[in-house]
C-alpha positions in Angstrom: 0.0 0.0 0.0 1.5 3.5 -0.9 1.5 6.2 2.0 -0.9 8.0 -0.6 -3.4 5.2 -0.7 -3.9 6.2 2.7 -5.2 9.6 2.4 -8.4 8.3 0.8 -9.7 6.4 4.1 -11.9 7.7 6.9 -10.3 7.6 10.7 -12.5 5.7 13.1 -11.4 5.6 16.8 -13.2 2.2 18.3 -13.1 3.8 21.5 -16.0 5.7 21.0 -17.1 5.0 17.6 -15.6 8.7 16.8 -14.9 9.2 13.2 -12.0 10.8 13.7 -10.9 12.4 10.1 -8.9 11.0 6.8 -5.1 10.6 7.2 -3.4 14.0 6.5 0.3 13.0 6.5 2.6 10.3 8.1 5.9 10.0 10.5 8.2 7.9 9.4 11.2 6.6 10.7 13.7 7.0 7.6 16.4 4.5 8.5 14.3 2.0 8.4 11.1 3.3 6.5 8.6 2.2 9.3 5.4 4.5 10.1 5.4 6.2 13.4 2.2 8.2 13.4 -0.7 9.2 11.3 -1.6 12.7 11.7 -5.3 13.5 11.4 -6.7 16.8 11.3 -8.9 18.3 13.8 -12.1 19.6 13.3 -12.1 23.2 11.1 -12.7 26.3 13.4 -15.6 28.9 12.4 -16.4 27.1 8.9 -13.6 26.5 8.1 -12.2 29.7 7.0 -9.9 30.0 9.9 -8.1 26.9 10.2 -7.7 24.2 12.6 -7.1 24.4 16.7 -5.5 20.5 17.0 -4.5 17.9 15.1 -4.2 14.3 16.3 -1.2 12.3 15.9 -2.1 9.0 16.2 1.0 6.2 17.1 1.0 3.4 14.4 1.4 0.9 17.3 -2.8 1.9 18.2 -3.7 1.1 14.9 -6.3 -2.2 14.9 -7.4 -2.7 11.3 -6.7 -0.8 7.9 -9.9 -1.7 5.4 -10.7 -0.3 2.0 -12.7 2.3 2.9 -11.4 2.9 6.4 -8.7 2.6 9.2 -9.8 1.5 13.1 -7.3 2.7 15.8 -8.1 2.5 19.4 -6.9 5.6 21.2 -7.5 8.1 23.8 -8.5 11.2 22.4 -6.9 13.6 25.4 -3.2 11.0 24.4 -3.1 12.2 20.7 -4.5 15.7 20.7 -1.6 18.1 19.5 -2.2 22.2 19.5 -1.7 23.6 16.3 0.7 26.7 16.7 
């Protein structure tokens, strides 16, 4: 699967049954080209014309199940909450 692929399937935390975003970039470890963490966009401020607040950064490790359509982590949504500067 390219990294690309994964931009095209919905975030769902099993948590809470959250949906959670889609896959805005990856972490990567580049010696030995393992993924770290998905980031995930939080939701858009005022519609959407101002940005975002957070992000989430989801560890690969918390990851259950990537699907067709969609990717399952199981996280902690106060763990993986990153401000945005």
């Amino acid at each position: 699967m390219r990294i690309c692929d994964l931009r095209d399937k919905e975030v769902i935390n099993t948590k809470d049954c959250k949906i959670l975003g889609f896959v805005a970039d990856v972490i990567f470890d580049i010696c030995n080209g393992c993924i770290i963490a998905l980031i995930i966009p939080g939701p858009a401020k005022i519609c959407g014309f101002l940005g975002r607040e957070i992000e989430y950064i989801i560890p690969y490790k918390c990851v259950q199940c990537i699907g067709p359509d969609v990717i399952l982590v199981e996280v902690c949504i106060e763990e993986i909450t990153n401000k945005c500067v």
